[in-house]
MARTI-365109 format. One record per atom (N, C-alpha, C, O): residue number from 0; residue in three letters; chain; atom name; x, y, z. Coordinates in nm, 4 decimals, decimal comma. Example, Ala and Ser with C-alpha at 12.3 -4.5 7.8 and 13.67 -1.06 7.14 Angstrom:
PT   num   residuo   cadena   atomo       east      north         up
PT     0       ALA        A       N     1,3190    -0,5690     0,7800
PT     0       ALA        A      CA     1,2300    -0,4500     0,7800
PT     0       ALA        A       C     1,3200    -0,3300     0,7800
PT     0       ALA        A       O     1,4236    -0,3319     0,8465
PT     1       SER        A       N     1,2850    -0,2250     0,7080
PT     1       SER        A      CA     1,3670    -0,1060     0,7140
PT     1       SER        A       C     1,2900     0,0030     0,7870
PT     1       SER        A       O     1,3409     0,1138     0,8039
This chain:
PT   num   residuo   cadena   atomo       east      north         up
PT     0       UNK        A       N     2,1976    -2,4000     3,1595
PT     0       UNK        A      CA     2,1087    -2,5071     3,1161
PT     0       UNK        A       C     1,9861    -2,5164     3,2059
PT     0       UNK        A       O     1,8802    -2,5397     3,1476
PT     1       UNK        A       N     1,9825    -2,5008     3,3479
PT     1       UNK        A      CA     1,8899    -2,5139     3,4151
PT     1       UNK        A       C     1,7753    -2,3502     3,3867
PT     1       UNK        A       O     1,6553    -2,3504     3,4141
PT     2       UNK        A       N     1,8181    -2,2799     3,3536
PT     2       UNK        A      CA     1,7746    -2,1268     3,3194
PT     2       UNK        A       C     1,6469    -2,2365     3,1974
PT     2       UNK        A       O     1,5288    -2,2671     3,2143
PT     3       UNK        A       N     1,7204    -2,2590     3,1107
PT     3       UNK        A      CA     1,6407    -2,3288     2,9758
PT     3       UNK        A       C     1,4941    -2,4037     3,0128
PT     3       UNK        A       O     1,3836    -2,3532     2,9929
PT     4       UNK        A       N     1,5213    -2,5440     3,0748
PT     4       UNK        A      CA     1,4629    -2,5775     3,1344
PT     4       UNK        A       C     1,3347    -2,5039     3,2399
PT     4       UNK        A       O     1,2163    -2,5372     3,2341
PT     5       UNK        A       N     1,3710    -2,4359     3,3005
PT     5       UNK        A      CA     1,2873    -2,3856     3,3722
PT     5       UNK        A       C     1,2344    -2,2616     3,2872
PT     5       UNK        A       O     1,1346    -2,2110     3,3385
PT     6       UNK        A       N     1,2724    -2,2074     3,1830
PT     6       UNK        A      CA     1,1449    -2,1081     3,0790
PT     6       UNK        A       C     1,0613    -2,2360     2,9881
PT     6       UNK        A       O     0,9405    -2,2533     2,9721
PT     7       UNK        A       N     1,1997    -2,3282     2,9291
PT     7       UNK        A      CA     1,0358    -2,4396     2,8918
PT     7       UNK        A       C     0,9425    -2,4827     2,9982
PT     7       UNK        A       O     0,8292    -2,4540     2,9598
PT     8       UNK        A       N     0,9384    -2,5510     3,1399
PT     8       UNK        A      CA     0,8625    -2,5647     3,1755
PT     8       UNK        A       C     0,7882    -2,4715     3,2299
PT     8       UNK        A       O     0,6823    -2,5110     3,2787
PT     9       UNK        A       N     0,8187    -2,3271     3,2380
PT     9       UNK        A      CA     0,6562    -2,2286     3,2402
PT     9       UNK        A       C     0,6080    -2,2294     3,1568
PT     9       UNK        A       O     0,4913    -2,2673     3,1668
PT    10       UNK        A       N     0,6513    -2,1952     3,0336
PT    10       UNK        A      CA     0,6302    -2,2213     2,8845
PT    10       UNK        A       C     0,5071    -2,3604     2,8975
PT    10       UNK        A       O     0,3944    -2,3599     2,8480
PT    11       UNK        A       N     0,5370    -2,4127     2,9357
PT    11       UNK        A      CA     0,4342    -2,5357     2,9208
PT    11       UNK        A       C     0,3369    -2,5556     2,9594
PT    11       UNK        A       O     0,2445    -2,6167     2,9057
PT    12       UNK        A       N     0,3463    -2,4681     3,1397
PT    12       UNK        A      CA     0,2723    -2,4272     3,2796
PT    12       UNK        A       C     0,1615    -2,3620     3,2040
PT    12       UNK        A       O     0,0433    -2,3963     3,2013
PT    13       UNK        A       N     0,2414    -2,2241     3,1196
PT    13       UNK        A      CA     0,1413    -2,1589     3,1059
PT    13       UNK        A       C     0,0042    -2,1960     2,9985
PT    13       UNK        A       O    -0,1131    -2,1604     3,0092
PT    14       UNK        A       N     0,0595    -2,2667     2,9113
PT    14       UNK        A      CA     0,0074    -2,3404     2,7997
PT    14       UNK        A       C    -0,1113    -2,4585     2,8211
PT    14       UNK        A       O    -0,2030    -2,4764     2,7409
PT    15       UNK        A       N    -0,0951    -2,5204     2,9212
PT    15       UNK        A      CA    -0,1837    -2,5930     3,0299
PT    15       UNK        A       C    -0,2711    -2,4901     3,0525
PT    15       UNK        A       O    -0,3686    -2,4764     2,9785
PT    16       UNK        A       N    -0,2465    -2,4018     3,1613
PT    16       UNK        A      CA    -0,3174    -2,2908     3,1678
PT    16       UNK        A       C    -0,4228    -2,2091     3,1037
PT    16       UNK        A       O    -0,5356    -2,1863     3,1474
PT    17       UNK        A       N    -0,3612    -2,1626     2,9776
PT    17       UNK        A      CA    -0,4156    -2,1139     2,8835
PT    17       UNK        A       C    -0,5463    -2,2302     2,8380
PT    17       UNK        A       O    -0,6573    -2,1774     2,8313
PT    18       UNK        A       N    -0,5419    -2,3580     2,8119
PT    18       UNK        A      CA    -0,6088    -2,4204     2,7465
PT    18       UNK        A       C    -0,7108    -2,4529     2,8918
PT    18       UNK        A       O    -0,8236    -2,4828     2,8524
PT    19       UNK        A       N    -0,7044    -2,4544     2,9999
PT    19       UNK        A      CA    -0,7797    -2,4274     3,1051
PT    19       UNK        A       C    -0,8801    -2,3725     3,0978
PT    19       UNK        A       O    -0,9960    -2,4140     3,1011
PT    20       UNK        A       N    -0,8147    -2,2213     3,0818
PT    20       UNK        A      CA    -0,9061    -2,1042     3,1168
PT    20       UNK        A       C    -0,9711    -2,1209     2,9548
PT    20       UNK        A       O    -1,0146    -2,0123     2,9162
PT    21       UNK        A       N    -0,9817    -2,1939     2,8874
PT    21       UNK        A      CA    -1,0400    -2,1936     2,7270
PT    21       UNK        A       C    -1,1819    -2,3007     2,7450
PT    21       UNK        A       O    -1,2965    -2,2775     2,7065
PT    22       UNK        A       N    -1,1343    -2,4130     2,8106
PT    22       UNK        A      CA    -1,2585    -2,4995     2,8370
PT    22       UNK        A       C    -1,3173    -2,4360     2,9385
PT    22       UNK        A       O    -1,4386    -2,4388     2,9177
PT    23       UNK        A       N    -1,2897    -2,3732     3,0502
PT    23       UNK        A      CA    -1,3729    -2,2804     3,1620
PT    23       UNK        A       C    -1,4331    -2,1632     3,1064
PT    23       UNK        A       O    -1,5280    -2,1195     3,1715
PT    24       UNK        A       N    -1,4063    -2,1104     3,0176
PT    24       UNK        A      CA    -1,4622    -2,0174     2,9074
PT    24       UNK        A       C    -1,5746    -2,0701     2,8156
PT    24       UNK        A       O    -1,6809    -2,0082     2,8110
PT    25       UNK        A       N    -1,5600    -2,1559     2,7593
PT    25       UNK        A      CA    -1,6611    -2,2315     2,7329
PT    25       UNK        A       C    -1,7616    -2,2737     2,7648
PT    25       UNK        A       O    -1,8708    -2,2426     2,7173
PT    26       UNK        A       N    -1,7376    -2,3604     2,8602
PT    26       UNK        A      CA    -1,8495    -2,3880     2,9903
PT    26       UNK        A       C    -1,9417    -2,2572     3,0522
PT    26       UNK        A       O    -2,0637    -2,2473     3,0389
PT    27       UNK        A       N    -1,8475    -2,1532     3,1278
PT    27       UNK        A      CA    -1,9507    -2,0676     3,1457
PT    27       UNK        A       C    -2,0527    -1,9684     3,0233
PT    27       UNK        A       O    -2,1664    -1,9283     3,0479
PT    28       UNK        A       N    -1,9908    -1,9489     2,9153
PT    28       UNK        A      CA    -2,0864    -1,8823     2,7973
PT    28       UNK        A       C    -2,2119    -1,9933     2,7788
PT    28       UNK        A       O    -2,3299    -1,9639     2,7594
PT    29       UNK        A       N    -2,1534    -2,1325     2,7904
PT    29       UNK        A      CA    -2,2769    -2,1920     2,7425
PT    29       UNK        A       C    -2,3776    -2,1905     2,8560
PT    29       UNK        A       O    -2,4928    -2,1907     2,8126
PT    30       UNK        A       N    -2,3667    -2,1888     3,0206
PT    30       UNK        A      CA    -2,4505    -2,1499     3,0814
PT    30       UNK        A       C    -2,5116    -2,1036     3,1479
PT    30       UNK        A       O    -2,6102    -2,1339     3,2151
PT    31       UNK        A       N    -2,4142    -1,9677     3,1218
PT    31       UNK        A      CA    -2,4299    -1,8575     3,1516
PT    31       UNK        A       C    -2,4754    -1,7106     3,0433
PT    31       UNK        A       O    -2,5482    -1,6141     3,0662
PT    32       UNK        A       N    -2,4255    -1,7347     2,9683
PT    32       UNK        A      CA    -2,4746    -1,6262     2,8623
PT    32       UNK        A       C    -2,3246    -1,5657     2,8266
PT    32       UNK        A       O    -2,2332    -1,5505     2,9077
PT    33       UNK        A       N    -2,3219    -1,5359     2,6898
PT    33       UNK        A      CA    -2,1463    -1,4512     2,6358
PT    33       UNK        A       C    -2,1718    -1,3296     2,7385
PT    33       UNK        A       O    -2,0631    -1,2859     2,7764
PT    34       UNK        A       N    -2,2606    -1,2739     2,7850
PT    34       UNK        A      CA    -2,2439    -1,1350     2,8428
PT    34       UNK        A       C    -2,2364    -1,1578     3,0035
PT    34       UNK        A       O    -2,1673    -1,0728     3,0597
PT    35       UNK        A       N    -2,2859    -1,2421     3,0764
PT    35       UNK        A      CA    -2,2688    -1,2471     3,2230
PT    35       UNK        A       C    -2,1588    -1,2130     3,2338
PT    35       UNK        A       O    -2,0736    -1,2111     3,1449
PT    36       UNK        A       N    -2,1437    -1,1705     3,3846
PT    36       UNK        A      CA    -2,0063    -1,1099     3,4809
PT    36       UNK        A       C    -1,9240    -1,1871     3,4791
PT    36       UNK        A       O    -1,8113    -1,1678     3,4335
PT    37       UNK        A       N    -1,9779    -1,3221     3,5441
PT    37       UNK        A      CA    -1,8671    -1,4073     3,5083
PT    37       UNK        A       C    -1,8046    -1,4540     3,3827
PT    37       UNK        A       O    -1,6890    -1,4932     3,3989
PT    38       UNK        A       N    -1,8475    -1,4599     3,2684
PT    38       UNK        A      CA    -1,7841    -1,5083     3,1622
PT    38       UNK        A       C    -1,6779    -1,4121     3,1063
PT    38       UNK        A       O    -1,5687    -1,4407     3,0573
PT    39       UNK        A       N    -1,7414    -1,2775     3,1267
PT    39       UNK        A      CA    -1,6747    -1,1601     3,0705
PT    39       UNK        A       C    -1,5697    -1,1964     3,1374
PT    39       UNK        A       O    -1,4787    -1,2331     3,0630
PT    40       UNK        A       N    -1,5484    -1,2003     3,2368
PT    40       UNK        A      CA    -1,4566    -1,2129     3,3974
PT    40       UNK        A       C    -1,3169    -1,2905     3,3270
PT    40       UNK        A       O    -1,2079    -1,2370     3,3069
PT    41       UNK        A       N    -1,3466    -1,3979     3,3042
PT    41       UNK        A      CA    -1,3275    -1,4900     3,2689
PT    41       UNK        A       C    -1,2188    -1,5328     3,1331
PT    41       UNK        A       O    -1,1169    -1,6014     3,1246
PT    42       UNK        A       N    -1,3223    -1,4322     3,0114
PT    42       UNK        A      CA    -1,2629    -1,4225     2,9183
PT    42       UNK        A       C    -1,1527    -1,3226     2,9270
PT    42       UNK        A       O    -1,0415    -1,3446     2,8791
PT    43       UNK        A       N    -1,1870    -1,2054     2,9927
PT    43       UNK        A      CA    -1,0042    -1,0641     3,0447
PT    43       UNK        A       C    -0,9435    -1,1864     3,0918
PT    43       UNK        A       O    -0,8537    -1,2053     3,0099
PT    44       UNK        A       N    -0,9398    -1,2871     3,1820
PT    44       UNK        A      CA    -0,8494    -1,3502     3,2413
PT    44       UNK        A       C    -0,7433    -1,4169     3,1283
PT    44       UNK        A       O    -0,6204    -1,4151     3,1206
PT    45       UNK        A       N    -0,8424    -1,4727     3,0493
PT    45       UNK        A      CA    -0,7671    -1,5682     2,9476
PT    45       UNK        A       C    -0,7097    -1,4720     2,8805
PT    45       UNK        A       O    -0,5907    -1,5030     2,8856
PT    46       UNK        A       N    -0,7192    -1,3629     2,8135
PT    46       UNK        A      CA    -0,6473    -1,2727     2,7710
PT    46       UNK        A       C    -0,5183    -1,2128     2,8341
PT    46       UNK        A       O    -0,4128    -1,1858     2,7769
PT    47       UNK        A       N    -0,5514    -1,1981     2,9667
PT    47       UNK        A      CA    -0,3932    -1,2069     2,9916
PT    47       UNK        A       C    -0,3489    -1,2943     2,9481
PT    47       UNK        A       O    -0,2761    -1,2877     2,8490
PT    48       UNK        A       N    -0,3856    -1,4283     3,0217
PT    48       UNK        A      CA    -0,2349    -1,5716     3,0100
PT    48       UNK        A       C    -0,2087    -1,5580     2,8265
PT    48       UNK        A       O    -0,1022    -1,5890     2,7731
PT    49       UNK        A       N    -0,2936    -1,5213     2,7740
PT    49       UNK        A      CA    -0,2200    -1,5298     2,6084
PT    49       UNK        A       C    -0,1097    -1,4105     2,5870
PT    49       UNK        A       O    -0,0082    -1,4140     2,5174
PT    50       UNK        A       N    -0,1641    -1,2963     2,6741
PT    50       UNK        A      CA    -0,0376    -1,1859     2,6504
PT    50       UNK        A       C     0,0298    -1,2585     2,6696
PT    50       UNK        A       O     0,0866    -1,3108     2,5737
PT    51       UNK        A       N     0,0705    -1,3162     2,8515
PT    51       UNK        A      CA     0,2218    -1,3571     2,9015
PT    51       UNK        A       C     0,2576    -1,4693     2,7778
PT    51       UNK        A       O     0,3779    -1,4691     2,7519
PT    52       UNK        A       N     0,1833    -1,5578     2,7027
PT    52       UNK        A      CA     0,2084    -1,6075     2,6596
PT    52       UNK        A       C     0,2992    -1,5802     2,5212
PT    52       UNK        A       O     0,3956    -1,6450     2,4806
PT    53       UNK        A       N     0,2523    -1,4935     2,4784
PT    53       UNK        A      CA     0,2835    -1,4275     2,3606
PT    53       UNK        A       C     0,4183    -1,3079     2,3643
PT    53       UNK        A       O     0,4849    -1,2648     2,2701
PT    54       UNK        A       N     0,4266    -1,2747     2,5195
PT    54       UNK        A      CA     0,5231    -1,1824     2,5335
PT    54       UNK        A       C     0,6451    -1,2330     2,5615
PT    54       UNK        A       O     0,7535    -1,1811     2,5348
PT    55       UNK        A       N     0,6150    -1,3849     2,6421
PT    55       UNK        A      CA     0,7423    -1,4871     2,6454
PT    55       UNK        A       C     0,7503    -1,5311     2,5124
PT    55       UNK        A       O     0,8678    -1,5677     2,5153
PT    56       UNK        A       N     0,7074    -1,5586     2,3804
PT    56       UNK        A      CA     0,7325    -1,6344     2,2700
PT    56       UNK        A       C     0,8325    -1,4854     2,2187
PT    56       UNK        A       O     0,9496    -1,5175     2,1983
PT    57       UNK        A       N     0,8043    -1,3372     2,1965
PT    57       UNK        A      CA     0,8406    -1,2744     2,1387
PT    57       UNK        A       C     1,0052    -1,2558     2,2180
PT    57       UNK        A       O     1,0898    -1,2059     2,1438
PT    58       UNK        A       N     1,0483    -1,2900     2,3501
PT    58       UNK        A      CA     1,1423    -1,3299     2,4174
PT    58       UNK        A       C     1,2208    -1,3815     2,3622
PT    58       UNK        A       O     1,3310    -1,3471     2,3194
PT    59       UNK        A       N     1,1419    -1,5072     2,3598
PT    59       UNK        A      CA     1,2499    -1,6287     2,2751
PT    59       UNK        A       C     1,2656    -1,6033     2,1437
PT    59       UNK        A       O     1,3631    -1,6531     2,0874
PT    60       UNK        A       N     1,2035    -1,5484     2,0939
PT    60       UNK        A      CA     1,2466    -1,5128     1,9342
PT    60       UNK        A       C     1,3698    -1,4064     1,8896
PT    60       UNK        A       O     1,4579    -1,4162     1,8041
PT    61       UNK        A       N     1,3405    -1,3141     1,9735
PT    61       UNK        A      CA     1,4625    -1,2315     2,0033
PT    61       UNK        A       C     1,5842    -1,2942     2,0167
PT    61       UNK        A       O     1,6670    -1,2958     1,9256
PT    62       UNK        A       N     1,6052    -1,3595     2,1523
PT    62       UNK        A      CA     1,7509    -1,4715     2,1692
PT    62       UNK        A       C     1,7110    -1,4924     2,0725
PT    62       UNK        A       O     1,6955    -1,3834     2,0176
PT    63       UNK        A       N     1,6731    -1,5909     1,9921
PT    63       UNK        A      CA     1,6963    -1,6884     1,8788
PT    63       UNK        A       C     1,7675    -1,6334     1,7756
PT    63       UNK        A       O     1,8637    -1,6933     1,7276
PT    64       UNK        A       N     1,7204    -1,4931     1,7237
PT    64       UNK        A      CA     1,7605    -1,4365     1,6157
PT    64       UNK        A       C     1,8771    -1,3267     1,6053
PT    64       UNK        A       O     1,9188    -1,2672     1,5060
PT    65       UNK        A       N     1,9194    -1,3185     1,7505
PT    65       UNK        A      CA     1,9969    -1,2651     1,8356
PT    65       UNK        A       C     2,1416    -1,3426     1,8507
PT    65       UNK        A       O     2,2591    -1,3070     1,8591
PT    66       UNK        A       N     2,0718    -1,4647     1,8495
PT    66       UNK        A      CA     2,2235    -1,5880     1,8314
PT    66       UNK        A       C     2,2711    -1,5992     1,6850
PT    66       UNK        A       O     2,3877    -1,6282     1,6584
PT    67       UNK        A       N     2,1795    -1,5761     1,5929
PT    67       UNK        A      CA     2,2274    -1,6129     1,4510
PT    67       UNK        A       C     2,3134    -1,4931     1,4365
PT    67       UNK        A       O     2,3777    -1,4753     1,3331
């Protein structure tokens, strides 16, 4: 049970996260330009946290369909 708990709350961590690096993404295109170093920078970053994000959902889907 504590295993559970602690993948929902990264699960959540990361999700915070993700929506982070989305308004900081934002902010710098608007004044900085879509092409500056930093935004580019910025945007690879957020692309990871959606992999991990997406690679933990395909996780849990597995167990899930794994239990049925």
């Amino acid at each position: 049970m504590l295993t559970k708990v602690s993948e929902l709350s990264q699960r959540i961590y990361l999700s915070e996260c993700i929506l982070n690096k989305r308004r900081e993404l934002v902010d710098l295109g608007m004044n900085y330009g879509l092409l500056n170093k930093k935004t580019i920078q910025c945007s690879q970053d957020l692309d990871q946290l959606i992999n991990l994000y997406m690679q933990d959902s395909k996780k849990t889907e597995y167990k899930f369909y794994y239990i049925l």
